[in-house]
PASEBA-1860 file (N, C-alpha, C; in nm, 3 decimals):
! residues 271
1> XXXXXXXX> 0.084/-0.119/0.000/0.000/0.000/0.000/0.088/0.124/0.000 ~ 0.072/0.228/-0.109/0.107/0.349/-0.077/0.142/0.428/0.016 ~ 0.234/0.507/0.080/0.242/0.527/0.201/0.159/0.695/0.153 ~ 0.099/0.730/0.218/-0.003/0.894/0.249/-0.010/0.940/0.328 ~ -0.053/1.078/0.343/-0.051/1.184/0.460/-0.191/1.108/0.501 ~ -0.212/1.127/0.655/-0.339/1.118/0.741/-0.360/1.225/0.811 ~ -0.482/1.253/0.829/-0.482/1.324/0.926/-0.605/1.251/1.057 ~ -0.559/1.277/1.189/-0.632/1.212/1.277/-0.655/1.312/1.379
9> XXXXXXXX> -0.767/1.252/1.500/-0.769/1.365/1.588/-0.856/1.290/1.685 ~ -0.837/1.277/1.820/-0.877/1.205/1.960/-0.992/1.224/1.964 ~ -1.083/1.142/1.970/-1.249/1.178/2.027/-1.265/1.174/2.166 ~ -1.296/1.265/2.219/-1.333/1.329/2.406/-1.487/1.280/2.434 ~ -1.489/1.210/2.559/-1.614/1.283/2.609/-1.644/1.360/2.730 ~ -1.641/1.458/2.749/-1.657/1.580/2.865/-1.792/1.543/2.861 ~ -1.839/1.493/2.963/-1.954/1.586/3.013/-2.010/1.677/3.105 ~ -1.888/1.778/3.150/-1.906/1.892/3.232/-1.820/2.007/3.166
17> XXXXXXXX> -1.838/2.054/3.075/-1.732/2.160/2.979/-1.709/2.238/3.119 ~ -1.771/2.263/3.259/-1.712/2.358/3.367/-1.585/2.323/3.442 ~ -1.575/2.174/3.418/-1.416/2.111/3.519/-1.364/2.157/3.382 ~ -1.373/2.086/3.254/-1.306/2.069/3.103/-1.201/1.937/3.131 ~ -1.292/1.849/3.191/-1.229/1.727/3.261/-1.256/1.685/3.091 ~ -1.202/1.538/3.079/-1.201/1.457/2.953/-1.138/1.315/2.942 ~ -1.240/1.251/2.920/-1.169/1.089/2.889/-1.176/1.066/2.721 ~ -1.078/1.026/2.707/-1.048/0.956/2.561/-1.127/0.815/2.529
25> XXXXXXXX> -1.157/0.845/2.440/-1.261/0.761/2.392/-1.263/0.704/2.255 ~ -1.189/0.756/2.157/-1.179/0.700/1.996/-1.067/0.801/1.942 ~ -1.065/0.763/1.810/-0.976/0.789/1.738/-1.064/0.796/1.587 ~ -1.060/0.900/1.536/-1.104/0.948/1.362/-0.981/0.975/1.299 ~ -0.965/0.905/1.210/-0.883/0.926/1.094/-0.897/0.986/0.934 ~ -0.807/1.045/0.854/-0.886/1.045/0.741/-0.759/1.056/0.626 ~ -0.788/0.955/0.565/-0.653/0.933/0.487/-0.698/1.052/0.333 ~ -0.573/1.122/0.328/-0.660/1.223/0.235/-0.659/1.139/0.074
33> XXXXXXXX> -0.532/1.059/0.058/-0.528/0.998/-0.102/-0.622/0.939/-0.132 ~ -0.650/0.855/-0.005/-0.809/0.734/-0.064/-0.932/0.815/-0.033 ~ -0.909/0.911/0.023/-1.032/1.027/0.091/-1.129/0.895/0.182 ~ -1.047/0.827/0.254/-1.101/0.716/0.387/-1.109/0.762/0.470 ~ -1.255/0.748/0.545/-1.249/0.756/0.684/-1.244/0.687/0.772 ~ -1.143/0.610/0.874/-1.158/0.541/0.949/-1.203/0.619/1.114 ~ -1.276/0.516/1.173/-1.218/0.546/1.345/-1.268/0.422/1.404 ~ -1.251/0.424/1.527/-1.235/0.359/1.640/-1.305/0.402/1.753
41> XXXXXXXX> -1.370/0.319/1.838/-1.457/0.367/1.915/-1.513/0.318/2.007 ~ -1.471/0.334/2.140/-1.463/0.223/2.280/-1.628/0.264/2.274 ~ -1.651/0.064/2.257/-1.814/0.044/2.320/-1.845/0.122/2.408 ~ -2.019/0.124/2.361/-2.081/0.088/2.509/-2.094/0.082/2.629 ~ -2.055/-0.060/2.605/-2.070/-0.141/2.725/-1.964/-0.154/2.813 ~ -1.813/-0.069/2.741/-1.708/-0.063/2.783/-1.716/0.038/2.895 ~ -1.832/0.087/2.975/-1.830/0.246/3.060/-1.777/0.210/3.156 ~ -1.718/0.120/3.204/-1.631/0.102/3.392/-1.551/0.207/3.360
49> XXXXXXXX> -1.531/0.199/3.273/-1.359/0.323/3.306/-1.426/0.448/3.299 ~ -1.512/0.509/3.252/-1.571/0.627/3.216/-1.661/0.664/3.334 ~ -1.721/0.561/3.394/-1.839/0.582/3.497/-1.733/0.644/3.629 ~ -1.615/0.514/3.651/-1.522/0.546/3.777/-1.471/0.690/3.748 ~ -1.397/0.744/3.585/-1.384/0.837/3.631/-1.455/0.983/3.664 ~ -1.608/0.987/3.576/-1.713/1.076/3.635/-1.813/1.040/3.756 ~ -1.768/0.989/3.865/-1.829/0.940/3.955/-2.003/0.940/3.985 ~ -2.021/1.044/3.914/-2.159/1.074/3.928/-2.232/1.028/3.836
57> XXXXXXXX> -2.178/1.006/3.696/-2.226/0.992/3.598/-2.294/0.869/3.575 ~ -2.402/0.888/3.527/-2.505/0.771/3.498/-2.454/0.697/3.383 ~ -2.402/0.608/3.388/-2.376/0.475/3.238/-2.442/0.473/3.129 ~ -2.571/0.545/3.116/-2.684/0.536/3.028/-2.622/0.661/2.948 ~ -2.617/0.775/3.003/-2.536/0.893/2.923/-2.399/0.867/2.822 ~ -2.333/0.792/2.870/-2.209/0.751/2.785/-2.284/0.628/2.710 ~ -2.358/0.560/2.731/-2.387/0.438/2.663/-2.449/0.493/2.478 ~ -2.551/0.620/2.545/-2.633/0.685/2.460/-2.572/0.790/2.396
65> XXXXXXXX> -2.423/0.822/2.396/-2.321/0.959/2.348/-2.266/0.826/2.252 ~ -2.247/0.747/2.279/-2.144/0.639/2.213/-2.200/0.592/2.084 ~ -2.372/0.579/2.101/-2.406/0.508/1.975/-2.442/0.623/1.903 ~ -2.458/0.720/1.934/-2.481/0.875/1.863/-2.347/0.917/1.764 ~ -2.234/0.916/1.875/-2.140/0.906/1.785/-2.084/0.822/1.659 ~ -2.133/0.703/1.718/-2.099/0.607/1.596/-2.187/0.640/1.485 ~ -2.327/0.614/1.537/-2.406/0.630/1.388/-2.337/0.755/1.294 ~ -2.298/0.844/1.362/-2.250/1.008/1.306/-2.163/0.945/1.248
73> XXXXXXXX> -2.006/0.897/1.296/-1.950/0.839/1.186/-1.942/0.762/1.093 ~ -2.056/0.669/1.123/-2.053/0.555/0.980/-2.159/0.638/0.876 ~ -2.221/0.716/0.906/-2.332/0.798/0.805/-2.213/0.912/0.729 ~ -2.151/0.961/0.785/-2.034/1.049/0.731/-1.930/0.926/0.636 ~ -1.861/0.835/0.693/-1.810/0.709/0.624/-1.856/0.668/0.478 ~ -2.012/0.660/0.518/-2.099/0.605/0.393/-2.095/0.713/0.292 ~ -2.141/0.816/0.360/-2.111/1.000/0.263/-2.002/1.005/0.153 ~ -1.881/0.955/0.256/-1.761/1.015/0.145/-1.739/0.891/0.034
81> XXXXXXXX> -1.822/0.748/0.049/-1.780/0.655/-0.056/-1.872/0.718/-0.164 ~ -1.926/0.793/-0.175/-2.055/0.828/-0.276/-1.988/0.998/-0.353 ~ -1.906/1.070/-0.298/-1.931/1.157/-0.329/-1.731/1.244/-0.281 ~ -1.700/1.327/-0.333/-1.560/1.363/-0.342/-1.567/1.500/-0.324 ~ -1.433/1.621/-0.255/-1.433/1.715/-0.260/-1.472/1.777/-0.157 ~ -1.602/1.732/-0.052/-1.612/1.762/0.062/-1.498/1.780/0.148 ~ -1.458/1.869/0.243/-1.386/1.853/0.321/-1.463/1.837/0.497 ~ -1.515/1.711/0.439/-1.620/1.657/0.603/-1.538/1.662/0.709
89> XXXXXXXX> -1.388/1.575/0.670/-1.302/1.584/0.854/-1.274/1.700/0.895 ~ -1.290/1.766/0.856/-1.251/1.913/0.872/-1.378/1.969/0.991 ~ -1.511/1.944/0.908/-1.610/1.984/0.989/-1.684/1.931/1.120 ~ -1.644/1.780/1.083/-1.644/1.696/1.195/-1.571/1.718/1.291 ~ -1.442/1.778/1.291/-1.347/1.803/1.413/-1.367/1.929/1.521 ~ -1.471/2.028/1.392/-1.449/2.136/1.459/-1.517/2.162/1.587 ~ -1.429/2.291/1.605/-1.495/2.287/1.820/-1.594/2.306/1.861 ~ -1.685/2.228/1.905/-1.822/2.281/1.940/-1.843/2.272/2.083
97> XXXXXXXX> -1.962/2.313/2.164/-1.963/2.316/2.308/-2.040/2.194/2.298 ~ -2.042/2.079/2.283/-2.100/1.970/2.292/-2.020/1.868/2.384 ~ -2.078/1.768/2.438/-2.036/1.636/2.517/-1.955/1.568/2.464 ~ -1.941/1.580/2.324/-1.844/1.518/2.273/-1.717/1.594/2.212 ~ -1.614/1.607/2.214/-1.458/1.697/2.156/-1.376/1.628/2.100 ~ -1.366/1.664/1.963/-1.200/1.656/1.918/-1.104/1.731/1.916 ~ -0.953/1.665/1.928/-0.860/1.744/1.956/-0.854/1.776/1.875 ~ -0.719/1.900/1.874/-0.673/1.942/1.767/-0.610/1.852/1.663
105> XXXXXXXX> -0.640/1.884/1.528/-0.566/1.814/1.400/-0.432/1.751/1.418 ~ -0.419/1.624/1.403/-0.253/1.550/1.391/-0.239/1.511/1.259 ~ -0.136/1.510/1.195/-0.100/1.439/1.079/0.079/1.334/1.050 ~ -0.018/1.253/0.978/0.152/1.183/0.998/0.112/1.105/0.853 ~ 0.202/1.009/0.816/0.225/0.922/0.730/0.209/0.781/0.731 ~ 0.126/0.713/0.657/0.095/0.601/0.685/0.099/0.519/0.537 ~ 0.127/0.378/0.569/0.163/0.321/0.436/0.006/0.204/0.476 ~ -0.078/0.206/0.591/-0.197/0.121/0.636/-0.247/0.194/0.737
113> XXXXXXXX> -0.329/0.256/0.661/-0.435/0.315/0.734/-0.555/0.266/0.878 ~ -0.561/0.138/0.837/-0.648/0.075/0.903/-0.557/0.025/1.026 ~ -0.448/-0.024/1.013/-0.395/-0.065/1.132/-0.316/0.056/1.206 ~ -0.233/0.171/1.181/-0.250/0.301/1.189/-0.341/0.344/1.274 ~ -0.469/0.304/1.260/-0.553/0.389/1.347/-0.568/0.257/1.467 ~ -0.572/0.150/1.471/-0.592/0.043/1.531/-0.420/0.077/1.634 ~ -0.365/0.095/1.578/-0.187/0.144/1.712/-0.226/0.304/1.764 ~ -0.292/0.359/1.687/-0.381/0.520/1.779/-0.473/0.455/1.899
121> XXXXXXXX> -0.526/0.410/1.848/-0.641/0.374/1.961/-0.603/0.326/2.058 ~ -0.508/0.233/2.050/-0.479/0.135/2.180/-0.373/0.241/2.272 ~ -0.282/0.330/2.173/-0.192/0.422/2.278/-0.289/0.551/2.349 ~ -0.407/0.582/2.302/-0.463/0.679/2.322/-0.578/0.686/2.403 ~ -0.636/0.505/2.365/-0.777/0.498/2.498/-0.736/0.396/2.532 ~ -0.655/0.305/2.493/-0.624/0.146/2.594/-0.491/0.181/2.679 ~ -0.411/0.319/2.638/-0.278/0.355/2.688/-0.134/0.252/2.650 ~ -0.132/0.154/2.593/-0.052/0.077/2.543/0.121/0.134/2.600
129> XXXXXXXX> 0.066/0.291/2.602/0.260/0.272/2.640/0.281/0.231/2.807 ~ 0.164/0.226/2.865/0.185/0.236/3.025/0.299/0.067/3.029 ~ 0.243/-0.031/2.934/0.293/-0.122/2.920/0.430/-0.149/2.863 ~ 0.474/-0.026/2.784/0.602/-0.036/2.712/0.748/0.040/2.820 ~ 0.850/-0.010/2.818/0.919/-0.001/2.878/0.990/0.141/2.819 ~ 1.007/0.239/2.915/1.011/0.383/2.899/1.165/0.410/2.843 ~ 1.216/0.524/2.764/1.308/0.556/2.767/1.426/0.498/2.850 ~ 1.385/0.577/2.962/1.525/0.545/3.066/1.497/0.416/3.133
137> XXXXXXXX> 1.409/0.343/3.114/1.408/0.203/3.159/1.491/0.116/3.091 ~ 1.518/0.139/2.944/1.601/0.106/2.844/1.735/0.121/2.882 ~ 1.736/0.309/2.902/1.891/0.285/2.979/1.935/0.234/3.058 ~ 1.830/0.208/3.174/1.882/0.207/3.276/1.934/0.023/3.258 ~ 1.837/-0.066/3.227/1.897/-0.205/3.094/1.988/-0.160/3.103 ~ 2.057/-0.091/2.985/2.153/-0.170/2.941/2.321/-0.054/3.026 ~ 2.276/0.009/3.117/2.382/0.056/3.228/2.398/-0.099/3.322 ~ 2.281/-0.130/3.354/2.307/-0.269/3.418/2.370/-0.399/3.373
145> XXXXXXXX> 2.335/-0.414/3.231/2.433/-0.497/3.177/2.537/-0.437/3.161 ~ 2.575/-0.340/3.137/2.741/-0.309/3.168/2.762/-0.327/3.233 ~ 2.713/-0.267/3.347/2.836/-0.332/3.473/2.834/-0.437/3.504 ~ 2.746/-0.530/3.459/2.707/-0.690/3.495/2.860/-0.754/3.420 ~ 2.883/-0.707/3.313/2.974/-0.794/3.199/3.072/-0.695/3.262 ~ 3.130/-0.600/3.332/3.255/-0.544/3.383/3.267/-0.598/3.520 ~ 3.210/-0.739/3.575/3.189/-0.742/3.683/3.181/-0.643/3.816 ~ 3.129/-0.549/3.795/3.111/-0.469/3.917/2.958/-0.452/3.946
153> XXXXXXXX> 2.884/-0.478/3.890/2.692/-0.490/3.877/2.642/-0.491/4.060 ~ 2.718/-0.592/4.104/2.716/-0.636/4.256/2.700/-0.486/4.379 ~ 2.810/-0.370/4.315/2.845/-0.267/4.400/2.774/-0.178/4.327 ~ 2.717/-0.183/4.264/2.587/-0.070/4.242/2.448/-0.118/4.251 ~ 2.341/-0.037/4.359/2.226/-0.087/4.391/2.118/0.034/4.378 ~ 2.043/0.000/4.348/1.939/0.183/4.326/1.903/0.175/4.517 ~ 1.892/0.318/4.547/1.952/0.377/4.668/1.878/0.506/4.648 ~ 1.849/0.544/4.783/1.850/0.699/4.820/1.930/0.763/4.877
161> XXXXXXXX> 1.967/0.887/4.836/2.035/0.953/4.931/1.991/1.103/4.986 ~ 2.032/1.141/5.081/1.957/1.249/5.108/1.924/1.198/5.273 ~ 1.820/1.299/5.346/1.740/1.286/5.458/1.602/1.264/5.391 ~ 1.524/1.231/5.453/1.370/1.232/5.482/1.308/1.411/5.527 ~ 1.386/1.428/5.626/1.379/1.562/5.676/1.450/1.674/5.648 ~ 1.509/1.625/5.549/1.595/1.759/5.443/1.548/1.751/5.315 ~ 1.636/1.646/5.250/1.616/1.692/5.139/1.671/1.482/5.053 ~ 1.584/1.446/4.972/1.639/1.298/4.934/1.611/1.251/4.801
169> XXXXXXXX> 1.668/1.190/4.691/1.662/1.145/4.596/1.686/1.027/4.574 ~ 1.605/0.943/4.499/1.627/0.833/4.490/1.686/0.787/4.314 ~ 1.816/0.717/4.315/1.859/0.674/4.211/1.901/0.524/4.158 ~ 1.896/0.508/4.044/1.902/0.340/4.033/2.024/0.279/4.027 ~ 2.156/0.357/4.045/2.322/0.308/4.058/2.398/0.424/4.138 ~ 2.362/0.383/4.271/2.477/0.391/4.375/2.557/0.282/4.385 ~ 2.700/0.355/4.460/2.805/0.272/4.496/2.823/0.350/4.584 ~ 2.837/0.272/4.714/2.909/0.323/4.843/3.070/0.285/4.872
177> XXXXXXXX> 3.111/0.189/4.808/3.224/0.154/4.851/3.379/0.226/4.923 ~ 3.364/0.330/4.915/3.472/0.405/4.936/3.399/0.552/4.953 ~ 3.350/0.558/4.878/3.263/0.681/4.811/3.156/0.698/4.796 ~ 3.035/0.758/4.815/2.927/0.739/4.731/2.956/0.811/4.553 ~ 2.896/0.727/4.499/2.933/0.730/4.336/2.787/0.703/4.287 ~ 2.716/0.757/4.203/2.594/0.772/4.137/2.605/0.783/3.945 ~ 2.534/0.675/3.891/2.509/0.695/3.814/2.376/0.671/3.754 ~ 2.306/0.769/3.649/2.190/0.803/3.626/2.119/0.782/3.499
185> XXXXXXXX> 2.119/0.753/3.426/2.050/0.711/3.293/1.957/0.846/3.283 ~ 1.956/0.887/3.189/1.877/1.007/3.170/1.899/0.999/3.002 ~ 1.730/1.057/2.963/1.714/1.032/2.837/1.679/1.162/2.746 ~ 1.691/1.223/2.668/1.690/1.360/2.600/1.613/1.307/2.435 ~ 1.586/1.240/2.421/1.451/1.205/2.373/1.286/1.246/2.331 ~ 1.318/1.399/2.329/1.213/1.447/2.329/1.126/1.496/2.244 ~ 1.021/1.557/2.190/0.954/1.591/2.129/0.999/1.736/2.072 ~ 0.987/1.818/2.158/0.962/1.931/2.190/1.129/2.060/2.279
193> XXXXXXXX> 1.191/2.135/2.226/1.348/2.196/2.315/1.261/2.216/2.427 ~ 1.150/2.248/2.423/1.101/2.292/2.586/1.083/2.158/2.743 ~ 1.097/2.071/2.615/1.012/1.943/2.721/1.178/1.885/2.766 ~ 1.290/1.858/2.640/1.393/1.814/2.683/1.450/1.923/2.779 ~ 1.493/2.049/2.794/1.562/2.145/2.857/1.471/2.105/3.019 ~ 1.349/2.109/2.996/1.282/2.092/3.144/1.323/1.978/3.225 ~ 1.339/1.862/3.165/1.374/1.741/3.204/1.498/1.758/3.229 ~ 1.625/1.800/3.149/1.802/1.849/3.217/1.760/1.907/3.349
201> XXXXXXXX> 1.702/2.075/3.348/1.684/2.133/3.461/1.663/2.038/3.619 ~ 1.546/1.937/3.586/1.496/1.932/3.690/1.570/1.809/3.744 ~ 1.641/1.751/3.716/1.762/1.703/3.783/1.877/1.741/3.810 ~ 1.951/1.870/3.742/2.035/1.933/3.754/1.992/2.004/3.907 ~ 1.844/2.029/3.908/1.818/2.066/4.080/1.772/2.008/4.113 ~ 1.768/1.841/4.140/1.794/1.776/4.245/1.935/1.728/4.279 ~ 2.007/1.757/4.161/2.188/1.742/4.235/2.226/1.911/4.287 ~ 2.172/1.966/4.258/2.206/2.097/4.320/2.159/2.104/4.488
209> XXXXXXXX> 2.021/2.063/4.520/1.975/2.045/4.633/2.047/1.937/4.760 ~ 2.114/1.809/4.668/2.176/1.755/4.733/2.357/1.786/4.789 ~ 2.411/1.863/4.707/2.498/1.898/4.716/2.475/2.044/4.798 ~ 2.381/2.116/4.820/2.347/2.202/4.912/2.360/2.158/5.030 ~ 2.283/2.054/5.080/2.303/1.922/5.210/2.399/1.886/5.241 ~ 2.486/1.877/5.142/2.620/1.780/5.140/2.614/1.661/5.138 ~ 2.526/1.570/5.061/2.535/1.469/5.043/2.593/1.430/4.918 ~ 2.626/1.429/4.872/2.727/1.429/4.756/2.773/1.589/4.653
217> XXXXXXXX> 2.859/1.523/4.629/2.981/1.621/4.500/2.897/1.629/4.390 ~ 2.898/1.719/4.312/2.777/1.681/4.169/2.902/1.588/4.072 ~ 3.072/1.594/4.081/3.139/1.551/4.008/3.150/1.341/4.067 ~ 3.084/1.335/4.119/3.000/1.182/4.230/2.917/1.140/4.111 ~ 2.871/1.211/4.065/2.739/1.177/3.949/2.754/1.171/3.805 ~ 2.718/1.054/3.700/2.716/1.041/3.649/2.584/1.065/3.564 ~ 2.613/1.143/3.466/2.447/1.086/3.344/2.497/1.034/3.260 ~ 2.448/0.911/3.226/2.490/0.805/3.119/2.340/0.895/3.041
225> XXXXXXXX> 2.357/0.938/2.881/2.237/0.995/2.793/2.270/0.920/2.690 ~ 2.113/0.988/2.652/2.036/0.941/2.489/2.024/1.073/2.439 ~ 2.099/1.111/2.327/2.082/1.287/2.323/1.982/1.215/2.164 ~ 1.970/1.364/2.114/1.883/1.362/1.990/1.993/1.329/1.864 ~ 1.913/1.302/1.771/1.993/1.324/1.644/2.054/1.459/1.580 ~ 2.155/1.460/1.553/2.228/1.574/1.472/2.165/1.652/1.388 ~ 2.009/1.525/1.337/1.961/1.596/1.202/1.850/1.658/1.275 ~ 1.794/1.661/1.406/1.665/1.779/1.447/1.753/1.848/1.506
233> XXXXXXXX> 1.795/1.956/1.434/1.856/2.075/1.440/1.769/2.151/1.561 ~ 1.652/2.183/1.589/1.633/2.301/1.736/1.662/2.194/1.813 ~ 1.630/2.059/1.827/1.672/1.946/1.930/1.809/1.943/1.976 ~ 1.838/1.941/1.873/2.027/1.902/1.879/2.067/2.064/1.995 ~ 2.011/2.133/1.957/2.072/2.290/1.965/2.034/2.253/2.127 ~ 1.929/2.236/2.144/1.870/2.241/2.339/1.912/2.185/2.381 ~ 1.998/2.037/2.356/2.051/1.954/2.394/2.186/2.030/2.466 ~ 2.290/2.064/2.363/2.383/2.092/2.390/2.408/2.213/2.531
241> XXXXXXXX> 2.312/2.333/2.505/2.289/2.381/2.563/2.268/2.344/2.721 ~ 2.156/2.196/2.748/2.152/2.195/2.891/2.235/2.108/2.925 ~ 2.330/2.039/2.791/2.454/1.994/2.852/2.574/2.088/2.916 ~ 2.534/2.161/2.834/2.681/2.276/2.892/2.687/2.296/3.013 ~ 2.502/2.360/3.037/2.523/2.367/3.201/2.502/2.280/3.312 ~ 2.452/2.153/3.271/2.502/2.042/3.364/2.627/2.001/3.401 ~ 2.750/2.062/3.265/2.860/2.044/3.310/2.988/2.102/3.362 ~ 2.878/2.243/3.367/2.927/2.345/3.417/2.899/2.301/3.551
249> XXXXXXXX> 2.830/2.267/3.608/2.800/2.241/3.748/2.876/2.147/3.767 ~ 2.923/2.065/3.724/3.062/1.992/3.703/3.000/1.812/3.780 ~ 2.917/1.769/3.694/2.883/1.671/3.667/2.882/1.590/3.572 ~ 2.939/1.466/3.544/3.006/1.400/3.446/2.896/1.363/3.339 ~ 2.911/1.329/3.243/2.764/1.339/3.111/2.862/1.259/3.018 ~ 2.841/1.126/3.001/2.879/1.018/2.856/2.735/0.952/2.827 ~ 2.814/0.961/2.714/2.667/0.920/2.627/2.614/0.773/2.645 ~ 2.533/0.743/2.632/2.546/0.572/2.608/2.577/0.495/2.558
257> XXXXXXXX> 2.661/0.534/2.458/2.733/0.463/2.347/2.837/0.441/2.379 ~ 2.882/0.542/2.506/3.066/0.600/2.493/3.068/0.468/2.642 ~ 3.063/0.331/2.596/3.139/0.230/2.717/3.200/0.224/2.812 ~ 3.331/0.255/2.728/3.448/0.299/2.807/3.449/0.393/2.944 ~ 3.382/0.525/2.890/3.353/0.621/2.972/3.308/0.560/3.111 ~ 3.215/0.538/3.077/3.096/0.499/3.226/3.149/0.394/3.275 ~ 3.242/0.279/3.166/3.302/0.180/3.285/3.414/0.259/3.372 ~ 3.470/0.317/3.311/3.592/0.409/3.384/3.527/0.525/3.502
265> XXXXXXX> 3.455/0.546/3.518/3.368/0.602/3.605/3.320/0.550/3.719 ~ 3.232/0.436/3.621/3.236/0.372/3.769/3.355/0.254/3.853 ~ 3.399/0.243/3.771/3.496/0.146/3.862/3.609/0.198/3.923 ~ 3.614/0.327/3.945/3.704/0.410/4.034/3.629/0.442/4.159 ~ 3.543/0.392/4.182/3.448/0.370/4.305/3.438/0.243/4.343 ~ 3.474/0.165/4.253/3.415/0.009/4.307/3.539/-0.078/4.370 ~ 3.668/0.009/4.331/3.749/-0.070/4.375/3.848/-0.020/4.442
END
């Protein structure tokens, strides 16, 4: 199949526009080459999750928003096999004060439309990533098999340090042996320069806070990273940037690639 632009967009159901509370509920797609509309659309009968989270809400209201919605999309569905040039997803998305909301417009590329929207749905109303193993869970893998195959795995244990009544952080490779020695898996992976720079910051002050205490040196700490690619140029650019000043604070930063580094790091603590 051809690969084509899509465009898609989350189906909401609010039913109090005064909180502007919202559970996810489907997924509309609309492939513009085949001019297809797909979506997706948690039953019915599926309301446990919807009822628990509007506590008040009667099951019959979502039961009766659900088949409203559907009929709306398969009558729109049936529309566009008959007839061309409309721009229906367009009007279907737009914002209205109704019980039901779509988000704003997404677009991406798809070579299967139908399964495409079937990997939307499950990350968007079944949550599928809660199940997938995160960024730095990855790192933090394969920091552990390093030191597993450098035999030192034994003298690093995830640990807190800090007080309770000051100030404490918890990390997944301490070594006390001589020293306390910390290393951190941290992932720069991001979407967005605002979302990666926030994520540097806010560990850069929790080693700032701890080293306020005196519980460790920030040059004690390691970030083993995942920086961006060279080729997302504003990425690459934020990157460097909240590397500079993490290492201006004079905390050690190898990449995850760079082996050597982080074994040499840590095993000047372990032994």
């Amino acid at each position: 199949m051809n690969r084509q632009v899509c465009k898609y967009s989350i189906i909401r159901f609010q039913p109090y526009p005064e909180t502007e509370e919202f559970a996810n509920i489907g997924i509309v797609l609309y492939a513009t080459a085949s001019k297809r509309l797909e979506f997706r659309l948690l039953d019915g009968k599926q309301h446990a999750r919807i009822t628990h989270f509007f506590d008040d809400l009667c099951k019959d209201t979502f039961v009766r928003t659900s088949k409203i919605i559907r009929a709306e999309l398969e009558r729109i569905q049936c529309y566009l096999e008959i007839t061309s040039g409309l721009d229906l997803y367009s009007e279907l998305i737009r914002q209205r004060q109704d019980i039901i909301r779509f988000s704003e417009n997404r677009v991406l590329f798809s070579n299967d439309p139908a399964a495409t929207i079937d990997n939307l749905f499950e990350h968007y109303v079944h949550r599928s990533f809660l199940h997938e193993p995160t960024y730095e869970e990855k790192l933090k893998k394969q920091v552990r098999e390093l030191l597993n195959r450098f035999g030192i795995g034994d003298q690093y244990k995830e640990d807190t340090l800090g007080k309770p009544e000051q100030y404490e952080v918890r990390f997944p490779f301490v070594c006390k042996t001589n020293k306390h020695t910390v290393i951190k898996p941290i992932h720069f992976k991001h979407d967005k320069p605002s979302q990666l720079i926030d994520h540097g910051i806010t560990w850069l002050g929790k080693v700032r806070q701890l080293q306020q205490h005196g519980f460790i040196a920030p040059n004690e700490i390691l970030f083993a990273y995942d920086a961006p690619e060279d080729s997302q140029t504003h990425l690459a650019a934020a990157f460097q940037g909240i590397k500079q000043q993490i290492e201006r604070e004079g905390i050690v930063m190898a990449n995850i690639a760079c082996q050597h580094e982080i074994i040499k790091f840590a095993s000047v603590a372990a032994h």
